[in-house]
Each structure stands twice: as C-alpha cells, then as structure tokens.
N, C-alpha and C positions, 0 to 999 in steps of 0.2 A: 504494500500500500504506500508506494513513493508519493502518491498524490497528495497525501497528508502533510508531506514536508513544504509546501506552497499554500500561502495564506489563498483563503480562498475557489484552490481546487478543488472540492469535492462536494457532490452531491446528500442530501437525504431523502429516501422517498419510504413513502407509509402507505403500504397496500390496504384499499377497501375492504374491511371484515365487519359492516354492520355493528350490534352489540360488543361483539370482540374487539371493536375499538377501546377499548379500555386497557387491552395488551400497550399499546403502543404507550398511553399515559407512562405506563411501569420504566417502558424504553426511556422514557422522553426526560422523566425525574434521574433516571439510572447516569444515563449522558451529562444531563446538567449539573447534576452532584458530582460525577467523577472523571469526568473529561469535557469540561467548558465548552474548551474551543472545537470541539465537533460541532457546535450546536453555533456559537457566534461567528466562526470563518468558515461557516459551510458558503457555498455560491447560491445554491436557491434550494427550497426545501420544497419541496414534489408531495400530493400527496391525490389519494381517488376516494370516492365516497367516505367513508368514518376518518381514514387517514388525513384526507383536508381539513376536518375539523380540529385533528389533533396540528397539523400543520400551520392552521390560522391563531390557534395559542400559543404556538412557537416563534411564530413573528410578531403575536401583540404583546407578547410577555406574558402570560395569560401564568397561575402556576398551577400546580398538581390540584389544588381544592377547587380552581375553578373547572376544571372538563373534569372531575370525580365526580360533583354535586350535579354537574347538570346530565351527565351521563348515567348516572343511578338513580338520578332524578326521576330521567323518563322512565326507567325498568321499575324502581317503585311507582312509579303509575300505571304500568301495565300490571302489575300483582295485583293491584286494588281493582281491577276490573273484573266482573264474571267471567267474561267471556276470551280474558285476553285480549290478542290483537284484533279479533274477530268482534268485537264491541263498537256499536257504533262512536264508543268516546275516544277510541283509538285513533290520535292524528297526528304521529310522527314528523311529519313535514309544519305543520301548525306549533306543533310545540318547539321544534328547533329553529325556526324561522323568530317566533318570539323570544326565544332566550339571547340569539344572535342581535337583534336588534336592542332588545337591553342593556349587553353586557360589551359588545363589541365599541372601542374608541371612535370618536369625530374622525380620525386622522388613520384608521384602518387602514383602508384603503391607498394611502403613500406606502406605507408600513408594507403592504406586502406587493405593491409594483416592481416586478423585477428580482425581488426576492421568494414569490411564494407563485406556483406552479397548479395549479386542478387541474385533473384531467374530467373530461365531460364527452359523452356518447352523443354523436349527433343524431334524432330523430327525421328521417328512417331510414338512411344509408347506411347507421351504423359506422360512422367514421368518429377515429379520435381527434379530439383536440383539447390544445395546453394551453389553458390563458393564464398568460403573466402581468398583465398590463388590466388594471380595474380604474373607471375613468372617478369613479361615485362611493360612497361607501354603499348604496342599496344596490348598486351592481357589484360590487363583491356579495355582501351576502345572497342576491338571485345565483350566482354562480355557484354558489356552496348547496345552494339548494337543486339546483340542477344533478351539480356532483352526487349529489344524496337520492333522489328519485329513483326508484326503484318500480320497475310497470307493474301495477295490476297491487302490488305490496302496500304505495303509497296513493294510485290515485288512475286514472284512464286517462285525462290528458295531460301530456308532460309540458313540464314549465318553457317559459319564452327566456332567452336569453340573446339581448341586439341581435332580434330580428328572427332567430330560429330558435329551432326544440331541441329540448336536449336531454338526456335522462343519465341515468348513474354512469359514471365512469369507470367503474369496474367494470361494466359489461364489455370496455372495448380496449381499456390499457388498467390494469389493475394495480399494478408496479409499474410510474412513469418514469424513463431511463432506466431501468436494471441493465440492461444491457450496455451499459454506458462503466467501464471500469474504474470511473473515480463514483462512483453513487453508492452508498453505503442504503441498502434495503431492509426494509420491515417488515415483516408479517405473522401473524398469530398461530399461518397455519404451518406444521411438517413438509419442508420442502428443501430447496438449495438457495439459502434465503442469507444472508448476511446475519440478520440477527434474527433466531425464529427457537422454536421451542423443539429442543433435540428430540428425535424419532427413537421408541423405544419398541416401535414394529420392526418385523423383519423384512417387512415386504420391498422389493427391490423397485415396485413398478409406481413410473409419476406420470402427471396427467399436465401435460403441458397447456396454457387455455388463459386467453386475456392478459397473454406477454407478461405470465406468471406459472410458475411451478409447483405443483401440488403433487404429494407425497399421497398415493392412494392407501390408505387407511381406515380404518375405522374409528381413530382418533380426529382426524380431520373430517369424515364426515359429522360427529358428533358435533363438530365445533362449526362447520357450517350449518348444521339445525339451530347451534347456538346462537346464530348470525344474526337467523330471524325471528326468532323463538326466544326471548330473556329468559331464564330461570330466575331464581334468587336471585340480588345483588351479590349476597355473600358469596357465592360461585364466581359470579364474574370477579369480584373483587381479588380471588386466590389467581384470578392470569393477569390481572393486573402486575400484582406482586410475582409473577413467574417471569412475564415481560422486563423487570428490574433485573431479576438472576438472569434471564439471557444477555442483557445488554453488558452487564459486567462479566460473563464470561468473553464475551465478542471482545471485550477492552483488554483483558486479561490475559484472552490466545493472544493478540498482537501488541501487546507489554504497553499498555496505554494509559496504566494502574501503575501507581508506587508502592502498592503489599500485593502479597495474593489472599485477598478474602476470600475466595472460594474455598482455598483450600481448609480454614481454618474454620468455616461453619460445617466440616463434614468429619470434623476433629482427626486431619491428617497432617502429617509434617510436610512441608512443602519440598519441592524437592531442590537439589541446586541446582544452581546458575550456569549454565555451560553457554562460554563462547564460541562462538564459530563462524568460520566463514558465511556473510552474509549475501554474497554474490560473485559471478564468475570474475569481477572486473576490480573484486577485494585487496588482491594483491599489487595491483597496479594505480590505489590510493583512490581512486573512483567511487561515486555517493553508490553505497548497497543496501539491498532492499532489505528489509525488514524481516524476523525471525516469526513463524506462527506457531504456536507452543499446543500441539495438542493436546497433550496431558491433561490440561485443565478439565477438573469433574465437571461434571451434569449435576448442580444442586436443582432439586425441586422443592417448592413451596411448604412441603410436608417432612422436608428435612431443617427448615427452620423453622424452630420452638417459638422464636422471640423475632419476630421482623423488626419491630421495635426498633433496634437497639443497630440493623441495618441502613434504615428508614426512615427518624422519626417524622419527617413532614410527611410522607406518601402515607404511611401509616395512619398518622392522624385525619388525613383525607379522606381518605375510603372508610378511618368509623365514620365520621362525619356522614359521607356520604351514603351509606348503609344503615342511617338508625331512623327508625322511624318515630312516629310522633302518636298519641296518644289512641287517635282513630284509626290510624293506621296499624294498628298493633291489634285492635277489635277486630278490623277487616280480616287481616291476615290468621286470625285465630281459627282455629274448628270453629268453635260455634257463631264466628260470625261467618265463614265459609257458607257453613247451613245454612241458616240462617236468608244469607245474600241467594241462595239457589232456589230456596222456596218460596222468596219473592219474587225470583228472575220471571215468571209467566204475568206478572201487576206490573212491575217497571219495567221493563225492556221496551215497551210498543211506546212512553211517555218517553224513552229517554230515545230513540229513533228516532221519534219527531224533533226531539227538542232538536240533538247535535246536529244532525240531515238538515235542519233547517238555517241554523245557526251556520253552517257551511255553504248552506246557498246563499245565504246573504253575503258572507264575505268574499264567493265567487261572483258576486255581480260585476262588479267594477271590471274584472277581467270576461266578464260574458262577449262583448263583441271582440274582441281578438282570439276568443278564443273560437267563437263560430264560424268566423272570418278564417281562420285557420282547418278547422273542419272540414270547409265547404272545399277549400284547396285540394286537401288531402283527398277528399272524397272523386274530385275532377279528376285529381293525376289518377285515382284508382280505378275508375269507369276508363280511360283513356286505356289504360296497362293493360285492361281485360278484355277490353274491346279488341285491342292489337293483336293478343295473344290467339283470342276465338278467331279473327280473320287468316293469320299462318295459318292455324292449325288447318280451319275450312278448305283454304287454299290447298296446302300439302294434302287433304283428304282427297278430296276434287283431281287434283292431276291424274291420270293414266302411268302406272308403274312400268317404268322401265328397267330391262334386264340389264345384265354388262354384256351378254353373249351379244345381244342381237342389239348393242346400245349405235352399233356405227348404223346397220342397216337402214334404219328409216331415215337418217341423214341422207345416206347417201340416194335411196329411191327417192327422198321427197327433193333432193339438188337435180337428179334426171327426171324428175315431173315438173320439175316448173324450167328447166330447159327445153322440156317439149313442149310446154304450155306457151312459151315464148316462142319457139317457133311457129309454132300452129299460129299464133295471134301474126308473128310475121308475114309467112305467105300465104293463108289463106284467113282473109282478115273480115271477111264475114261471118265466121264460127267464132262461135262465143259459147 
C-alpha cells in the first residue's frame, strides 16, 4: 500500500448493506480513533446506499452517536410496529429524509463537493453514476435519497434527481472504485473486501455482482435478510462492534497501529518483530512496499468480555442508541406483543387511512412531475412494444429460406426479369 505514503492518494468506499450499515459506523470510529489520517488525507470518500450515509458523517464531522441514534432509531421503530416493515407506518425514505434535513449543516453541501462520491442507479437503463459536485444543500440530501431507494422496498416511483430517476446505487456499483488500487473498501458482507468480516465457511465459491464480491455462504445470506429485515438493535449493534475488530485488524496486518491489540484481547503473546526485505528494489536504497502480517487473529465480538475499555465512545453510543424509553419497553414486552395482535383486526384499517393519507398529501406537491414523468415512460413503452410486435410480425410473414436452395431463386428471378426485359424490348405490345 505505497499509496499511503502520499498525502492524499487514496480512496475510501463503503459498500451499500441497508441495516448493516451500522458495520461500517464500527469501521469509521475504528479508523478515527486509530489511524486519523486515513480518514483526513483520504482524496474522496465513495460510498452506495447505507454506505453514503455513513460517508456524509464523515465529511460533516458527524460522530459515532450521531448515525448510532439515528440508525437504531429507525430499527426501534420498526420493533414497535405489528407488522414490521409490512405496516403501513413503515416509511424509511420519510424518516431519513427528515433526520437528514435536521441534523445535516447550512454549508453541507461545500463540505462534500469534490470530497464525497454517491453512487446512484439510473432509472431504466440501469446505468451508474458518481456525483461529486452538489450545487444546494437539498440537492445533496435528494441525492442521498436517490442513493437509498430501493424499488418496490421503498416506494413505485423513484425519486427525480436534475432532471432524471434514479434508484439505489447498489443495484448498479455497490463498491465505487474497488477496483481502483489506492481505494481502501468496506463491507459487512464475507468477501475479498479490504476490511470485511473474516469467513469462517469453507466454501470456496463467490458471487461476483454490482462490481462487488460476495462470499457464497450462508452467513452472508443471513446478513442480506438482515439488510432488509432489522432484528433487535442489540444484534445489529454486536456488527457494529465486529466492524471496529475488522478495521483494527486491517490497520494491524499492514503495521498502521503502534501495539498489537489484537493480540492481547485473545490473551496471546505477540509474536516478534522480524525485519525483512520489503521489496525487490530494497537493496539498491529505493522507497519498499510495505510488510502484510498475516498472523494477526480473527477477534470476534464474543471474545470480548468488556468492549468498554476498547471503545469507550462507540460503546456509549450504541447503549445510547439501543435503550428504549418507557412505552417502548411495554410494546416490546409479551404482553404488550398480545396485546398489540389482538387489537391489530380494530386499528390497522384506522391506521391505513391515516398514514396512506398522510403520504398522499405530502406527495402532492411532486404529483405533476411525477405524472409528467409516467406519461413518458408509458410513451417510450407503447413505442418498445409496438417495435418489437412489428419485427416479430415481419420475420413471421417472410417465406423461409433454405441455405441449399438460398442462390437459386436469385438466380431464376435475375433470368426472369432478363426475359421480362427482353420481351418488353422486342415485342412491346405484351405486357
């Protein structure tokens, strides 16, 4: 990793994982507490759905309590609901749209021109793109919200952004620049991933998909259910804290750390220090690359007693962000579970009108652009179908030609209209 030795060079990008954004929190505290200048001389910091969010607290200065509280925020409000996601009070794109306009600075949008990266899925090409450049603070957060949209999850028509649609970014660059060797990546899930949670499957086979790497598992499937689906907080909150253990062993393997703490929460002696040749070009006084220490263990979340004492602002965070409040602890109990289920056939038809309603009112204002846009879409797609049935009819209609006999009728219909020609020549009465 030479690229680290220039202020500057090198990228961070935070792959789209929904819920699982809160892995990256763990990353983000991990780096800032133990290796600064990752985080202050990076060149622009990349991120796709959940990952932008944690990307936009990186650029506003945002700390660990702020994306804990508002990320366990929304997962204790999904707990409190019957139905889950499947509630009509379930409005992810609503509630983070409103937390962003709260909490987000007047001067945002400087803050991240040039330094801050979304990727965003164009509706309906499906093409990526990277904007770096937000002219407004409410066109950065439309763009965050773009990046987040998710079809059919979040809503049927996707958001406008100057001028077009656009829907989750994961769907089309999930990791923006991975393949770029100064980019330092992120992800929650089992893959070949710079910083990611080491694989304790044996399985050899990966699922390449959205210019990102996936580790076919049954661990990674759990943690994509987890994406969309919140458990507990307190579940997410343990990959939170797992996301801090990977990013300190990634600092760790490539000596970025002045102790080894890894080794000494898994009560091992560290081993010594051996020098060695760092590059072919070592003897002839030339800059060499850097030593990668694999040795370094695999601590997990379960092998630390006391994060505590790792941790203590992350820590504090996540209780923070996991404790609920007085009614919230009725809800989530048995008997208010009961309770809420043998109601759910009296309130559910009162609480569908209300929200359903409540959401058409704040879709008015974007009603004509958005019908405007409809009517479009609906044109090119009568046009596509229309095109499609005329080939088809077309190619049905033609007379099937062989390859044997493909010269033949060429060739008798070039001596039929040579005799046709003649006959019209000399004897020019026949017709």
């Amino acid at each position: 990793m030479d690229f680290l030795e220039a202020e500057g060079g090198w990228n961070l990008s935070f792959s789209g994982s929904g819920y699982m954004g809160l892995y990256h929190v763990g990353v983000t505290e991990c780096l800032r507490q133990r290796a600064p200048r990752l985080i202050q001389g990076s060149r622009r910091i990349y991120g796709a759905s959940s990952g932008a969010l944690n990307a936009i607290g990186i650029v506003c200065g945002k700390s660990a309590d702020f994306s804990c509280s508002h990320l366990l925020g929304l997962m204790k409000h999904v707990e409190r609901l019957s139905l889950g996601i499947f509630h009509p009070a379930y409005g992810p794109i609503e509630h983070i749209r409103k937390k962003l306009q709260d909490s987000l600075p007047d001067n945002c949008h400087i803050l991240a021109s040039q330094k801050l990266g979304i990727s965003l899925t164009r509706w309906p090409d499906g093409k990526n793109i990277i904007v770096t450049d937000f002219a407004t603070r409410d066109e950065l957060i439309q763009a965050l919200i773009c990046s987040l949209y998710f079809p059919l999850y979040c809503g049927i028509i996707p958001p406008a952004f100057r001028g077009e649609r656009f829907i989750d970014g994961a769907l089309s660059n999930n990791l923006p620049f991975s393949d770029c060797p100064a980019t330092i990546t992120v992800s929650p899930y089992n893959g070949t991933v710079d910083i990611c949670p080491q694989s304790t499957s044996h399985s050899l086979f990966e699922l390449t998909a959205f210019n990102a790497s996936f580790q076919i598992s049954t661990n990674n499937f759990f943690l994509g259910v987890i994406s969309l689906f919140p458990p507990k907080p307190e579940v997410v909150a343990d990959y939170c804290r797992q996301g801090y253990l990977d990013a300190l062993r990634f600092l760790e393997r490539r000596g970025l750390t002045k102790e080894p703490v890894l080794w000494s929460l898994v009560s091992k002696e560290p081993p010594a220090l051996v020098e060695g040749p760092r590059g072919t070009d070592h003897d002839q006084g030339q800059k060499a690359g850097p030593i990668v220490r694999w040795d370094v263990p695999n601590v997990l979340v379960k092998d630390v007693p006391n994060f505590e004492l790792l941790s203590p602002e992350l820590e504090a965070a996540l209780r923070k962000g996991c404790k609920r409040d007085f009614w919230a602890q009725i809800q989530c109990s048995v008997p208010g579970k009961v309770l809420t289920y043998l109601l759910l056939p009296f309130t559910l038809p009162f609480e569908y009108v209300y929200f359903r309603g409540r959401r058409l009112i704040q879709w008015l204002p974007e009603v004509p652009d958005d019908l405007y846009w409809m009517q479009g879409l609906l044109k090119s797609t009568t046009v596509e179908v229309y095109s499609m049935a005329k080939s088809w009819l077309l190619r049905l209609g033609s007379p099937p030609v062989t390859s044997a006999d493909s010269g033949l009728p060429r060739q008798l219909g070039t001596a039929a209209a040579g005799n046709s020609s003649l006959n019209h020549r000399w004897f020019p009465g026949m017709e």
